[in-house]
N, CA and C atoms as a LAMMPS dump frame, in Angstrom:
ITEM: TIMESTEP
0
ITEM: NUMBER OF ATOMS
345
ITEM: BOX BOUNDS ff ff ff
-5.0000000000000000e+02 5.0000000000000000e+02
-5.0000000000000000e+02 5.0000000000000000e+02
-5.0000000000000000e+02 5.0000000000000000e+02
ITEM: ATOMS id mol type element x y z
1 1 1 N 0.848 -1.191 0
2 1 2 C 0 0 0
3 1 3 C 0.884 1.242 0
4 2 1 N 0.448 2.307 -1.056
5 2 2 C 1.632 3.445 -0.945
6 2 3 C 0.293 4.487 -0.852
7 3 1 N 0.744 5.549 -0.125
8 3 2 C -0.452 6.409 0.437
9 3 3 C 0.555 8.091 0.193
10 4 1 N -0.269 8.87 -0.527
11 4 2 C 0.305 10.286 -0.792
12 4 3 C -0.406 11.235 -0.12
13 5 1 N -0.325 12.36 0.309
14 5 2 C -0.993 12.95 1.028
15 5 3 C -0.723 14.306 0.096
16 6 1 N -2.196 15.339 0.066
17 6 2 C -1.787 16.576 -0.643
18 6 3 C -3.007 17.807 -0.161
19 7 1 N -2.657 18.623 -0.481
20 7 2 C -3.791 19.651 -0.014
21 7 3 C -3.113 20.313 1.464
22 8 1 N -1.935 20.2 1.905
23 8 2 C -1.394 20.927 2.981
24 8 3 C -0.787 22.676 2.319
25 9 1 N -0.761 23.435 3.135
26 9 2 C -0.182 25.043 2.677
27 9 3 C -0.496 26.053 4.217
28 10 1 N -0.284 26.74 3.609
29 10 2 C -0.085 27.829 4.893
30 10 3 C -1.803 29.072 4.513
31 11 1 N -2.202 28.725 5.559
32 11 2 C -3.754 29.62 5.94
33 11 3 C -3.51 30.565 7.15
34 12 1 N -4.21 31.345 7.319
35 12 2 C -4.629 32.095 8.788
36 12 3 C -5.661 31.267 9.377
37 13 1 N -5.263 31.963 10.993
38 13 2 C -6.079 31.693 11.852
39 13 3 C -7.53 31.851 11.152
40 14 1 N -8.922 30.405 11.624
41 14 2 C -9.997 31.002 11.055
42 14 3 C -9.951 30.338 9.822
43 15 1 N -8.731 30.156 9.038
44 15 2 C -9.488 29.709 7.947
45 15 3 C -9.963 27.657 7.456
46 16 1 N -9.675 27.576 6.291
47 16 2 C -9.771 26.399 6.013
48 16 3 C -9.124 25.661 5.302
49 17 1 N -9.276 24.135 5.253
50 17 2 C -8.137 23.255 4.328
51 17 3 C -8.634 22.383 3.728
52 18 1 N -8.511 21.582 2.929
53 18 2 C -8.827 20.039 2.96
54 18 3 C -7.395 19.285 2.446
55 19 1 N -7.434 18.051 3.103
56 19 2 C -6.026 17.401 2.696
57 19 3 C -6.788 16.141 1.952
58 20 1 N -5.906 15.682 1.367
59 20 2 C -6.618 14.402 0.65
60 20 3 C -5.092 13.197 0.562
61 21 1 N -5.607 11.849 1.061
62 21 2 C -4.647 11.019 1.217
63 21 3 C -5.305 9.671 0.273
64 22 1 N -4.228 9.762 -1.307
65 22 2 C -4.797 8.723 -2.098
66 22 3 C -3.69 7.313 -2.124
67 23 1 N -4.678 6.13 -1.539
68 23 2 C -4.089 5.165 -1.488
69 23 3 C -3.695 4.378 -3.012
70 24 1 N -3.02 3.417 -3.205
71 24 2 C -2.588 2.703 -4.195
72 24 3 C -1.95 1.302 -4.07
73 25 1 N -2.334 0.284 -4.659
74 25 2 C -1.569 -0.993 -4.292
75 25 3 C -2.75 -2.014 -4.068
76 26 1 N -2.2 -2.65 -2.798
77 26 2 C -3.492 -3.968 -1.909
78 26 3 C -4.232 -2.794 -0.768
79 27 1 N -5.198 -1.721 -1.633
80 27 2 C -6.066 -1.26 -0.753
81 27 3 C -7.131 -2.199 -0.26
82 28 1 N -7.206 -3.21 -0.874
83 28 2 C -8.581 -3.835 -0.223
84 28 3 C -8.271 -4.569 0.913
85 29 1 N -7.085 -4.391 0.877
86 29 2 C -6.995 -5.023 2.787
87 29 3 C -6.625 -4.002 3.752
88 30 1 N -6.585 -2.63 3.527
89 30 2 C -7.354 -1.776 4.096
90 30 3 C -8.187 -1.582 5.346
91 31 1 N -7.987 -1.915 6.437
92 31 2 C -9.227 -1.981 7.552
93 31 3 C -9.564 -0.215 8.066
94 32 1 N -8.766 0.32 8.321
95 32 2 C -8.854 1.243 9.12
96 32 3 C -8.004 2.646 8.23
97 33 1 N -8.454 3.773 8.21
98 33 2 C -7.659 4.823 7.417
99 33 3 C -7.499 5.919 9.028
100 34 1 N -6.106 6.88 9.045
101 34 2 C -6.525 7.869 9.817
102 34 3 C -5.653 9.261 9.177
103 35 1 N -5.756 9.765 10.241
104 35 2 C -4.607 11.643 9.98
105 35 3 C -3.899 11.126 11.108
106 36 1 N -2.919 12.013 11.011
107 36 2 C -1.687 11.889 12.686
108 36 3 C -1.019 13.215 12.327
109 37 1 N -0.601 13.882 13.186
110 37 2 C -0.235 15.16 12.895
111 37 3 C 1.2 15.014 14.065
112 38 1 N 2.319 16.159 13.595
113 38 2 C 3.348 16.085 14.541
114 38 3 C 4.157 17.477 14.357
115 39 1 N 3.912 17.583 15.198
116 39 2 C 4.308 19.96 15.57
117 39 3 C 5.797 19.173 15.709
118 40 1 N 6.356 20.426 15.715
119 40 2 C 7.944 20.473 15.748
120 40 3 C 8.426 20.042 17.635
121 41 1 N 9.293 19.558 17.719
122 41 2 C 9.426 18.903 19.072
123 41 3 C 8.558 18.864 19.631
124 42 1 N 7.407 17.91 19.082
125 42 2 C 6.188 17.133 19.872
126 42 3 C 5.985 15.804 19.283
127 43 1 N 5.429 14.562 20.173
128 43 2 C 5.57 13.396 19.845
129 43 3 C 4.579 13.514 18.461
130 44 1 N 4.227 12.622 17.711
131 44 2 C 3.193 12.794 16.653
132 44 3 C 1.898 11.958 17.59
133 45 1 N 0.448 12.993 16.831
134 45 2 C -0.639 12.5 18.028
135 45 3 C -1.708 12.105 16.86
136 46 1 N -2.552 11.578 17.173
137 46 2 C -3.664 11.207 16.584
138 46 3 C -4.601 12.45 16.383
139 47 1 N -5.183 12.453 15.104
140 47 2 C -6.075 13.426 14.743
141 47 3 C -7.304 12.742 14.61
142 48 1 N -7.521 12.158 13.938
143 48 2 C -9.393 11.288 13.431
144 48 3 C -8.678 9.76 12.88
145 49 1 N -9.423 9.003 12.682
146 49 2 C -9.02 7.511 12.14
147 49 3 C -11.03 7.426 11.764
148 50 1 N -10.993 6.55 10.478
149 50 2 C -12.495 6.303 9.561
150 50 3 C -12.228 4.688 9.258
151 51 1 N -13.348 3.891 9.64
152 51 2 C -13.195 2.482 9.326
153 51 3 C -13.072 2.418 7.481
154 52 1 N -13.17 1.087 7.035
155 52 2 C -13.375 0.948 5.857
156 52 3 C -14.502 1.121 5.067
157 53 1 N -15.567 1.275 5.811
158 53 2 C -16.752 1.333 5.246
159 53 3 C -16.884 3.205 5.589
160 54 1 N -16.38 3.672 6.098
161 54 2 C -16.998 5.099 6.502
162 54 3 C -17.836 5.403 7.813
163 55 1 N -18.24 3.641 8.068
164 55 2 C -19.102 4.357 8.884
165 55 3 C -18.894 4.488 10.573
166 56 1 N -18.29 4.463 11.022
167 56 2 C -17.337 4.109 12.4
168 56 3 C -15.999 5.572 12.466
169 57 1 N -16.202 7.109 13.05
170 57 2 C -14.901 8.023 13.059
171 57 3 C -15.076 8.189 14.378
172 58 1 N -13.593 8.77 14.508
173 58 2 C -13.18 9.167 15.932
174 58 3 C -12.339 10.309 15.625
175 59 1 N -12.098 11.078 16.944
176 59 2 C -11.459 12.164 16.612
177 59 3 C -10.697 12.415 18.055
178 60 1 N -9.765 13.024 18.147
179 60 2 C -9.446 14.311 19.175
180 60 3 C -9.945 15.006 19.331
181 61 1 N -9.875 15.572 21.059
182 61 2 C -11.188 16.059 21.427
183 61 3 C -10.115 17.537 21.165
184 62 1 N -8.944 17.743 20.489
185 62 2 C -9.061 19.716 20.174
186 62 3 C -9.349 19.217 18.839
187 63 1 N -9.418 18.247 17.685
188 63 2 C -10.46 18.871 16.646
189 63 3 C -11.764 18.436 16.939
190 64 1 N -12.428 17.948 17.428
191 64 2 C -13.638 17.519 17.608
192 64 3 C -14.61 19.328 17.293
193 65 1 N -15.729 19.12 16.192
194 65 2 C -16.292 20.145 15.663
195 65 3 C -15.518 20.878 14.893
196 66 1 N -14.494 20.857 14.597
197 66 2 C -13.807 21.495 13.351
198 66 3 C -13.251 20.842 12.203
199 67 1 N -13.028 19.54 12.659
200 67 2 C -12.475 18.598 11.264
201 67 3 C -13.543 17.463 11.103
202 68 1 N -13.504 17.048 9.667
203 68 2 C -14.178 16.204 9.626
204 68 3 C -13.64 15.097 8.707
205 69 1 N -13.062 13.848 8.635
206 69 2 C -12.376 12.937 8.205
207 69 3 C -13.641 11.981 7.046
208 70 1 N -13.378 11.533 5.843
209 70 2 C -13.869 11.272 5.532
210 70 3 C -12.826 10.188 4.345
211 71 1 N -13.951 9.793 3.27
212 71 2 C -13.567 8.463 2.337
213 71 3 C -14.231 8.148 1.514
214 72 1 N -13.543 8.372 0.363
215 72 2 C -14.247 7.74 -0.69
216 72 3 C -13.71 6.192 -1.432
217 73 1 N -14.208 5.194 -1.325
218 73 2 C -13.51 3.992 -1.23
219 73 3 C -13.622 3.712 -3.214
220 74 1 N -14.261 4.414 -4.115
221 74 2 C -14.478 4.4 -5.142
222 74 3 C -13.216 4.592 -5.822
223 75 1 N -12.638 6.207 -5.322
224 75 2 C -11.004 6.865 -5.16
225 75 3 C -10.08 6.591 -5.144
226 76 1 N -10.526 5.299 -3.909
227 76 2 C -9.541 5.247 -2.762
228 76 3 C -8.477 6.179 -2.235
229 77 1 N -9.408 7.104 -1.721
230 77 2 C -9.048 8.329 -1.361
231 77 3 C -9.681 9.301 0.208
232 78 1 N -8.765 9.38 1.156
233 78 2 C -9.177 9.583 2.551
234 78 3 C -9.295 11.406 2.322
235 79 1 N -9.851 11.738 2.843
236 79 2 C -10.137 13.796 3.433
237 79 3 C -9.642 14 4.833
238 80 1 N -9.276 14.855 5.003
239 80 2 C -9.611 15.722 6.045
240 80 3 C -9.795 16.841 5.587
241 81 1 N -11.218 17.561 6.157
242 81 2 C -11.981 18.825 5.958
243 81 3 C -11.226 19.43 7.367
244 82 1 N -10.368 20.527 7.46
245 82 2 C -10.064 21.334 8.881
246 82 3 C -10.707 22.726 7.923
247 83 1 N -11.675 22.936 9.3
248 83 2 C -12.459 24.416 9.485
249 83 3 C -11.967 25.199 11.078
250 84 1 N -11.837 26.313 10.503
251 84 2 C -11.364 27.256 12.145
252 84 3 C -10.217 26.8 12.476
253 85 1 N -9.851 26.765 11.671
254 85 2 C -8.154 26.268 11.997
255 85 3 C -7.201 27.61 12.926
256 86 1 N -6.729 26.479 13.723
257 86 2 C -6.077 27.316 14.725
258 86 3 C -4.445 27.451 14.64
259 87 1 N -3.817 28.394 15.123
260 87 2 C -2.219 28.686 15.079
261 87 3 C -1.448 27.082 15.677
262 88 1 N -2.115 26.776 16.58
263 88 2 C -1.88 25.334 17.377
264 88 3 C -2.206 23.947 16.544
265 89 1 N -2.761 24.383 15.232
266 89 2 C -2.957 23.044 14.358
267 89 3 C -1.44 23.015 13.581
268 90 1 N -0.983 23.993 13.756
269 90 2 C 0.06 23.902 12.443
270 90 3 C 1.034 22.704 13.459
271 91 1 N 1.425 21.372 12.168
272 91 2 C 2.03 20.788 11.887
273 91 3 C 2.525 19.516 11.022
274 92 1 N 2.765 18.875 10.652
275 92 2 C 3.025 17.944 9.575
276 92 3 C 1.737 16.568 9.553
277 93 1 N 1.217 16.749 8.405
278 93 2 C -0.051 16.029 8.872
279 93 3 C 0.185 14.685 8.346
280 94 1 N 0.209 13.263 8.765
281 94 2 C 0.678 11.836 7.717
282 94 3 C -0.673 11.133 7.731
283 95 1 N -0.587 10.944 6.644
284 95 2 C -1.981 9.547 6.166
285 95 3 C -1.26 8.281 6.936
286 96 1 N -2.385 7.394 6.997
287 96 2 C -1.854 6.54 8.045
288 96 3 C -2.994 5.557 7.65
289 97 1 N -2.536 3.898 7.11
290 97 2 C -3.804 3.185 6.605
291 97 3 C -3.206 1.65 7.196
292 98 1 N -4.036 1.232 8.006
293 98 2 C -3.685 -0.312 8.735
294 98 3 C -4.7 -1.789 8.062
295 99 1 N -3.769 -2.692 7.807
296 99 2 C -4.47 -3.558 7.209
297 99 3 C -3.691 -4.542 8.335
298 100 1 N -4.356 -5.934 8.086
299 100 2 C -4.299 -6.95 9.2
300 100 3 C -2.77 -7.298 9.593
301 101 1 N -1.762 -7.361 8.532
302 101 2 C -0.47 -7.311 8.974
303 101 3 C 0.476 -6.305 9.275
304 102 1 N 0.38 -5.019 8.503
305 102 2 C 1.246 -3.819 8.218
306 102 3 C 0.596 -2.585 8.837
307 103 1 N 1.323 -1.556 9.026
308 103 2 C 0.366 -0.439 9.117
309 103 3 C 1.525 0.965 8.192
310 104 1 N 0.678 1.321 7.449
311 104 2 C 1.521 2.313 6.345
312 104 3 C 1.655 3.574 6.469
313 105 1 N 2.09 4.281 6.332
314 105 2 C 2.473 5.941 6.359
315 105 3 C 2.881 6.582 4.998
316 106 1 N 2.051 7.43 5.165
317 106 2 C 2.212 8.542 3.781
318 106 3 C 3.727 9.355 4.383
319 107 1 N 3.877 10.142 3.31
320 107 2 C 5.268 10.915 3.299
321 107 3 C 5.005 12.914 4.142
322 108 1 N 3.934 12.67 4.009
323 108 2 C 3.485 13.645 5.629
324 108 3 C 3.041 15.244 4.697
325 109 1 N 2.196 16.008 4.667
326 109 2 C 2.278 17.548 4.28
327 109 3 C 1.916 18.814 5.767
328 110 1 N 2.649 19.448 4.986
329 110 2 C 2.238 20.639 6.332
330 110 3 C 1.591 21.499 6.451
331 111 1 N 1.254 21.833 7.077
332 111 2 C -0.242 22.596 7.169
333 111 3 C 0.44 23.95 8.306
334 112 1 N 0.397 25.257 7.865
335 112 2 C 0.62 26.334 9.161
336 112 3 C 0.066 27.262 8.899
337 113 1 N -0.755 27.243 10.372
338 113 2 C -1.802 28.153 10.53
339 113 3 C -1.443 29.64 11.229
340 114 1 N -1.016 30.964 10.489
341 114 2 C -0.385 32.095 11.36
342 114 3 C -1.745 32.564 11.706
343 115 1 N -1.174 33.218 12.96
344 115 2 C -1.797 34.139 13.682
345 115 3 C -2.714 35.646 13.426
């Protein structure tokens, strides 16, 4: 599975993004898609994770009401919608897709949100 991630750039506070993470390869073993984000000397943390079907998300409770993670399995292609993006979102965002043996990582985009 090779996973690209695109749609990262530099916004203001307030504004908006969408990132898009398109998978390629043995997507159909695929279970689980997420975001993971990692600020500059901070561990990398979980943002949202979307089952295979779409219908099962979770989030962090600082994006909880501002992002919304999504999938189009037609694509094979993951979203993140960030709205109200804050100075504290800015950092390197990685696609992240787990199938029953492996778990894969995109090559990461950045996202910075000034003040």
């Amino acid at each position: 599975v090779q996973l690209v991630e695109s749609g990262g750039g530099l916004v203001q506070a307030g504004g908006s993004l969408r990132l898009s993470c398109a998978a390629s390869g043995s997507t159909f073993t695929i279970s689980r898609m997420g975001w993971y984000r990692q600020a500059p000397g901070k561990q990398r943390e979980l943002v949202a994770t979307i089952t295979s079907g779409g219908g099962s998300t979770n989030y962090a409770d600082s994006v909880k009401g501002r992002f919304t993670i999504s999938r189009d399995n037609a694509k094979n292609t993951m979203y993140l919608q960030m709205n109200s993006l804050k100075p504290e979102d800015t950092a390197v965002y990685y696609c992240n897709a787990r199938t029953p043996l492996y778990t894969y990582w995109g090559q990461g985009t950045q996202v910075t949100v000034s003040s």
